[in-house]
N, C-alpha and C positions, 0 to 999 in steps of 0.2 A: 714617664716621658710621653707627653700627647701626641698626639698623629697631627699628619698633615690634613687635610682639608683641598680638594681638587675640583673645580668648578669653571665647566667650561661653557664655551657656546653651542649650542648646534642648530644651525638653522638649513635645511632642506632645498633644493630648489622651487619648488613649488610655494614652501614657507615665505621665501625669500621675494618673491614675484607677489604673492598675497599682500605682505608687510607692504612693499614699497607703492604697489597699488592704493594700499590704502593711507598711507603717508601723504600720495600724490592726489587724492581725492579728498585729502580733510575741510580744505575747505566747502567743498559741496555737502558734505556728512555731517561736518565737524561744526560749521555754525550757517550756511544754508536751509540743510534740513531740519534742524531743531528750530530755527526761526520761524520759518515756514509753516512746521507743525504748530508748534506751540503759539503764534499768532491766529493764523487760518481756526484752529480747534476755539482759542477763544473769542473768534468773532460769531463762531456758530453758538457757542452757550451763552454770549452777550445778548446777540439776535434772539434766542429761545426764552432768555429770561424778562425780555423787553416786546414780548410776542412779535417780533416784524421776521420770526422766522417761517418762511413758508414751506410748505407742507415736503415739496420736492426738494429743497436745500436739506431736509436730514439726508437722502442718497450723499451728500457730498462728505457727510461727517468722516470717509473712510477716508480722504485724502489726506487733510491734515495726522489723522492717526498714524497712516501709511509713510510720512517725512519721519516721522516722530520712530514711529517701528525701526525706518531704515537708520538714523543716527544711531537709537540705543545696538540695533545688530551689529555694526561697523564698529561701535565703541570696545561693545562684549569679543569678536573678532580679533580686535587689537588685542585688546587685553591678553587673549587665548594663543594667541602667536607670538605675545611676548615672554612666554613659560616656557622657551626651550633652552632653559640650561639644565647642563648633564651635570649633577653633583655627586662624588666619590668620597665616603669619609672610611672612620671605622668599624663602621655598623654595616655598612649598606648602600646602596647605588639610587640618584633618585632622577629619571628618566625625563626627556621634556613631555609634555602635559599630550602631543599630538602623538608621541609614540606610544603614550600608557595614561590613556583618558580617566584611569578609573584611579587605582592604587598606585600613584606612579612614585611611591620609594618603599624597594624592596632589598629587606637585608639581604647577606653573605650567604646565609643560612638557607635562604629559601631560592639559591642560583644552585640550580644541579650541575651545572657545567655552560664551558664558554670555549667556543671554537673561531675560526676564522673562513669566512668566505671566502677564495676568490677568484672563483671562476675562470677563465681561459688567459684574463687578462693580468699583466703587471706591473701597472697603475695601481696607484694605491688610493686613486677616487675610487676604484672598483673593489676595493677590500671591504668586503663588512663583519662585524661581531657579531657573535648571534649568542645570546643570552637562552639560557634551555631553562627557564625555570621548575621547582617540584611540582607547581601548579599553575596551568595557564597554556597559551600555544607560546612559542618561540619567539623572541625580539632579537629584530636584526638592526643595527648601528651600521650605516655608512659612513666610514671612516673619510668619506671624501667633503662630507657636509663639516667639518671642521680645521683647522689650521694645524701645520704639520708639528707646534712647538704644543698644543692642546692635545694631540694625541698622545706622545710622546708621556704627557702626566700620565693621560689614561691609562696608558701600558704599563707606569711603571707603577702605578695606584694599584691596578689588579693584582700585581705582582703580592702589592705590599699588603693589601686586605684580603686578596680572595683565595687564600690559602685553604680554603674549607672548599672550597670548588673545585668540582674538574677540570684541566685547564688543557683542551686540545695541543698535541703536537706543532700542529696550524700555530697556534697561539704563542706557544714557546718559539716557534721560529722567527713569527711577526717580533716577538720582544728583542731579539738576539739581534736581526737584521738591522733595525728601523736605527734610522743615523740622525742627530740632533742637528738642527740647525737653525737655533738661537742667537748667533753671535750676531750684532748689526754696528756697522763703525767703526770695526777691532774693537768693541767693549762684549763681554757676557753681559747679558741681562740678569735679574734676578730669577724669574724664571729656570735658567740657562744652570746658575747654580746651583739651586735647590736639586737641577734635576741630577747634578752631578754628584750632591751632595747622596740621592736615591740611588746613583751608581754605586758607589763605597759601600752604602749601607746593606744593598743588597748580591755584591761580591762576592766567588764563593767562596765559602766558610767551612768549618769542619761542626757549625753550630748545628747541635737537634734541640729542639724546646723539649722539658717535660713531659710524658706520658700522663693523662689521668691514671689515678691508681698508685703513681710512684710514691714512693716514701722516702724522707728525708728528717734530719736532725736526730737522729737513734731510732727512726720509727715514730718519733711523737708530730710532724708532718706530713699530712697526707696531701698529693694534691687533688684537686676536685676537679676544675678543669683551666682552661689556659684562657684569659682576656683579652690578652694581644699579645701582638710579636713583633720583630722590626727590629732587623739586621742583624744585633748581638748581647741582645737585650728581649727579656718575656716579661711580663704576667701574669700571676695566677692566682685562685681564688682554691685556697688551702684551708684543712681541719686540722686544730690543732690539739693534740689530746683528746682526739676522738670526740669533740665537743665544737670547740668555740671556732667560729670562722673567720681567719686573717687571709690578709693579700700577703705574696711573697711576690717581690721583685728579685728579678735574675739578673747577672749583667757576667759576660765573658770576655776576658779578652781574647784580641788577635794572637793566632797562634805566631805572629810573623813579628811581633810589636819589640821593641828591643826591649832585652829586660831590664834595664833598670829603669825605663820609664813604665815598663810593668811594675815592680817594685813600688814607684813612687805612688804611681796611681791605687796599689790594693793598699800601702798606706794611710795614705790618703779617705781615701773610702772605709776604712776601719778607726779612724779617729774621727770624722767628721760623723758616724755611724754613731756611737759612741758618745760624742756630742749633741744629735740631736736626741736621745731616748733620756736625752737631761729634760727636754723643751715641757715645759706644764701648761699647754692652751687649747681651750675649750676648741678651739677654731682650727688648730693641728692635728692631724691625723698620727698616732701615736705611733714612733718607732718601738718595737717591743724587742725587737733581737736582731742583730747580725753576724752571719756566721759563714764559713766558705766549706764547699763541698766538691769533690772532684775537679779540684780547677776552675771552678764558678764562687762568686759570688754573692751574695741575697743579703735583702734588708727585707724581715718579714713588719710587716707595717700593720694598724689596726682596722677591720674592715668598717667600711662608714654606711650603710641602708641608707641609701636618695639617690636621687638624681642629679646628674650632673648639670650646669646651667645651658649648654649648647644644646642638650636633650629636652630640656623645658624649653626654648626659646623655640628648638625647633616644629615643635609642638604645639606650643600655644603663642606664638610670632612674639613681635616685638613687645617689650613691656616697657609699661608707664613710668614717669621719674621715679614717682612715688615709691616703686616697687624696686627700683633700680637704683636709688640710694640709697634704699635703705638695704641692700644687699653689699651696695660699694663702702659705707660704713663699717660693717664687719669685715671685708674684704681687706679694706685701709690699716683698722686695727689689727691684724694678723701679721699684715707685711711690718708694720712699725714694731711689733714686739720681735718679728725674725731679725728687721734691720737694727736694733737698738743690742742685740747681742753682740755679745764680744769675743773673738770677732765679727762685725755684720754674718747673715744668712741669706745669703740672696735665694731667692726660689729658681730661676732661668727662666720659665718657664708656668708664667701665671697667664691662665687662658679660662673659657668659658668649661672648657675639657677638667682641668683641674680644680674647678669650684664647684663643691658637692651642696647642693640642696637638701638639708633633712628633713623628716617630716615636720618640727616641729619651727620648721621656715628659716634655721639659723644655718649658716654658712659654715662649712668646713674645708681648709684649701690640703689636697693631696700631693703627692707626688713631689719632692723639692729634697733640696740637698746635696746629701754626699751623692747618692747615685748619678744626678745631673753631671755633677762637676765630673765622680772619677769617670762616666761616660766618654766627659767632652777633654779629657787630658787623658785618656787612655787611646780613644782612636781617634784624636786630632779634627773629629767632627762636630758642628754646634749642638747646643739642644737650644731646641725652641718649636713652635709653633711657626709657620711663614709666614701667617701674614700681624703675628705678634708679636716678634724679634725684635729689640730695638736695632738701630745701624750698627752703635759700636759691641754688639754683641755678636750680631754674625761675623765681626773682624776680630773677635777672638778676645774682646776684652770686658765682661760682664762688670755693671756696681750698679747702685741699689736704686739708681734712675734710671737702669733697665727695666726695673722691677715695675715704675710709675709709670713708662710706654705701655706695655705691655697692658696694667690698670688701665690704662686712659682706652687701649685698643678694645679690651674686654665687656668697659661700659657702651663703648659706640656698638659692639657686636648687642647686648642687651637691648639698646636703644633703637635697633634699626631692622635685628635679626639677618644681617647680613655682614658679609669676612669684610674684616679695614683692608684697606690695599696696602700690600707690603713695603714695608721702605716707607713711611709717607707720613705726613700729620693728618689728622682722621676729624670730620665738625659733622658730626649724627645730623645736621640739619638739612644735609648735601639729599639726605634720605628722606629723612624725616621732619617737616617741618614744624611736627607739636612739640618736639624736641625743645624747649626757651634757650633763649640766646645765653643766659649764665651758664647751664649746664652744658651748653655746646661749648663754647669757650673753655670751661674745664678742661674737657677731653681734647681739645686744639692745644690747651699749655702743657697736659701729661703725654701728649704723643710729639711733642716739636722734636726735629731731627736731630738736633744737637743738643747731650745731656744738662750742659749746664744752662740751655733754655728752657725745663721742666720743671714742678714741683721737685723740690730739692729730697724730700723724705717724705715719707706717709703721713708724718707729726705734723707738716705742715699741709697737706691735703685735709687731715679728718675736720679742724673746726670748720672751713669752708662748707665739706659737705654736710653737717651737720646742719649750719645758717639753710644751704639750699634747700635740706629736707623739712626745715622746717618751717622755711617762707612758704614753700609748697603745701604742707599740708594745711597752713591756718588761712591758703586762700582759697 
C-alpha cells in the first residue's frame, strides 16, 4: 500500500511582503529594466563598433549593465521565494529553500527528534516545530506561517512517517488537541477526508510491527528490518532461508471487527493470495507464499533491486515523453494482463510509489491484490494514493478504469514531477508546456471523472501509446 504524499505551503511574513513587492514592481524589473539595459548596453557596443564612442561614454557602460543586474536579481528573488513548500512523504521531510538553503530534504532517519515551541502564548501563530536534526543546528516551523487545514496533514504526517524520531510530549499534546476544521457549505472537502480517513488509521490499536531479528514461518523467515508502517498494516525486508531476500507484507485486523466479516475478509485474502502466485509476468512482482501467523496475516512477495519512479523523478525531475512512454507501455501491458484475468485483477493502487525501475530500465509494478482488497473490506478504509484514487473508488467501488485514472495520474506525475490534484482530470500541459498536445490529451481522457469517459482497458490504451512513442522518436 503506498503512502500518502503531504505538500503544503509556507510562506513567512517577511516571505510574503518580498513576493508581493515584487509582483507589484514587475513591471519596472520585469520589462523596464531589461529594456533599458539591453537597449542602453547596445547602443553603447553599436557606438563602439561604428567609433562615435567617446572616450567618457565607457563610464556609462555600468548603467545599462546595472538595469540588466537588477531584472536578472528580481527574477532569481522570485524564483527563490517561490520554493517554499514543505513536502512530507515516506522517506523524509523536504523544507522550503529559505528555511534550509543548502540540503533542504532530509530523511526520517537523519531527524533526531521534534518537539513543539510555545512559549507563554496560546495562539497557535505562536506554536513552532523545531526539527533537532543528527547533524546540523535546530530548524524551527512556525506553525502560524500556514493554514490551519495544512497543519493538521503535517501532524498527522509526522505521526504517520516519523516513527524513528523522538517525538516531544509538546508534540503528542499538539497532535491530540489540534481540532479540524475543513468543512465549508456543510460539504467535507477532500482534504477533510483523507484526514479522517488518517484518524481510523491511526486509532489505537493493540498493533506492534515486527522486531528486526524476529523469526517467522518455522524459523526459515527472518526479518531484516521494517519499510513502512501505517495503521494495521507493515513492511518488511526479510531473509529467507538464510539466503535469498523477500519483502513480507503484514496486514491485521481490528480486534473490534465483527467476525464474520473477519472471516470473510482472511478468506478472501487466502484465495486471492493463492490466485495470484498463479500470475507468470516478467512485470509482476512474484507472490511466493502466503501464510498466517499469530493472528496476522502476510503475503511474502519477491524482492525487486530499483528504484521506485517517485524516487527517480524526484531526483532527476520531470522526464521526457520519450522516456515516459516508453515506461507507460510496459506499465499498460501489466495492467492489461492483471485486467484480462478471470476474474479481472485490479491493482487499487498504481502510483509512481508502486512502479519499480530496474537496472536494466524495464518496469516492474509492486504491491496489488489480495492485500489491497482484504485491507479495504476488512477495515472499511480505501486503498489508494490521494491524489491517485479515482472518484468512484474512494466511494468504495473500484473496476479496472480505476486502474486507467490512476495510469493517466502517474504519467502526468512523470511528465511534470509534480502530485495531480486529487478528484480531478489532470493535462501535464497546465505544467508543462514541451508536454505535445497528443500526449496531454491522453492523460486528460485516462483521468476524466466519470469512468465510462476513460480508456475503457489497457488493450485499448497500448496501440495509441505505442503510435505516440513512435511518432516521437522518428521525429
Amino acid at each position: 500500500m503506498a503512502e500518502l504524499t503531504v505538500t503544503t505551503s509556507y510562506e513567512s511574513p517577511l516571505t510574503k511582503s518580498a513576493t508581493t513587492a515584487l509582483r507589484l514592481t514587475f513591471p519596472i524589473w520585469g520589462i523596464i529594466a531589461p529594456f533599458i539595459g539591453f537597449a542602453g548596453l547596445i547602443a553603447i557596443v553599436s557606438a563602439l563598433f561604428q567609433h562615435f564612442l567617446e572616450p567618457a561614454m565607457v563610464n556609462w557602460i555600468g548603467v545599462p549593465l546595472a538595469w540588466i543586474a537588477l531584472a536578472v536579481t528580481c527574477l532569481l528573488s522570485m524564483r527563490i521565494l517561490s520554493n517554499n513548500s514543505l513536502l512530507l512523504d515516506k522517506n523524509g521531510i523536504q523544507f522550503p529553500v529559505l528555511l534550509r538553503p543548502g540540503n533542504r530534504y532530509v530523511p526520517w532517519t537523519a531527524i533526531r527528534k521534534i518537539d513543539v515551541l510555545s512559549g507563554t502564548k496560546t495562539d497557535l501563530a505562536a506554536h513552532k516545530l523545531v526539527f533537532y536534526f543528527e547533524r546540523g543546528r535546530p530548524l524551527k516551523l512556525a506553525l502560524g506561517n500556514m493554514k490551519p487545514s495544512e497543519i493538521e496533514q503535517v501532524l498527522l504526517a509526522i505521526e504517520m512517517w516519523g516513527a524513528t524520531c523522538e517525538r516531544d510530549p509538546s508534540l503528542l499534546l499538539l497532535q491530540d488537541s489540534f481540532k479540524s476544521n475543513t468543512e465549508e457549505d456543510g460539504k467535507v472537502s477532500y482534504t477533510a477526508m483523507w484526514e479522517d480517513e488518517l484518524r481510523r488509521r491511526f486509532s489505537s490499536t493493540t498493533f506492534m510491527p515486527l522486531a528486526p531479528g524476529q523469526v517467522l514461518r518455522n524459523g526459515s523467515l527472518k526479518v531484516v528490518r521494517q519499510l513502512s508502517l501505517g495503521g494495521l498494516a507493515a513492511v518488511y525486508l526479510c531473509q529467507l532461508d538464510e539466503a535469498k531476500l523477500v519483502v513480507l507484507k503484514e496486514a491485521v485486523l481490528p480486534e473490534d471487527g465483527a467476525s464474520e466479516m473477519r472471516e470473510k475478509a482472511k478468506e478472501l485474502f487466502e484465495r486471492e493470495a493463492r490466485y495470484l502466485m498463479k500470475l507468470d509476468h516478467r512485470g509482476i512482482v512474484s507472490v511466493l507464499d502466503t501464510f498466517g501467523e499469530s493472528g496476522r496475516n502476510y503475503l511474502m512477495l519477491e524482492y525487486v533491486n530499483g528504484q521506485d519512479l517517485r524516487q527517480f523523478v524526484k531526483q532527476n525531475g520531470a522526464q521526457k515523453e520519450d522516456t515516459v512512454l516508453d515506461w507507460s507501455i510496459q506499465a499498460a501491458g501489466i495492467l492489461k494482463y492483471l485486467h484480462e484475468q478471470d476474474p479481472p485483477i485490479i491493482h487499487r493502487d498504481l502510483s509512481p510509489d508502486n512502479l519499480v525501475l530496474r537496472d536494466d530500465g524495464t518496469i516492474v509494478v509492486i504491491d496489488f491484490g489480495a492485500s489491497n482488497e482484504f485491507l479495504s473490506k476488512a477495515t472499511g478504509t480505501f486503498v489508494g494514493k490521494q491524489s491517485f484514487i479515482a472518484p468512484e473508488q474512494f466511494r468504495g467501488k473500484s473496476v479496472v478504469q480505476s486502474d486507467i485514472y490512476a495510469f493517466g495520474c502517474t504519467l502526468f506525475y512523470c511528465l511534470t514531477g509534480k502530485e495531480p490534484e486529487a478528484l480531478s482530470t489532470s493535462n501535464p500541459r497546465d505544467l508543462n508546456a514541451d508536454v505535445s498536445e497528443e500526449v496531454a490529451e491522453l492523460v486528460v481522457s485516462c483521468t476524466q471523472l466519470e469512468a465510462r469517459n476513460r480508456y475503457q482497458s489497457a488493450a485499448q490504451l497500448l496501440p495509441v501509446l505505442r503510435r505516440l512513442h513512435a511518432s516521437i522518436r522518428s521525429s
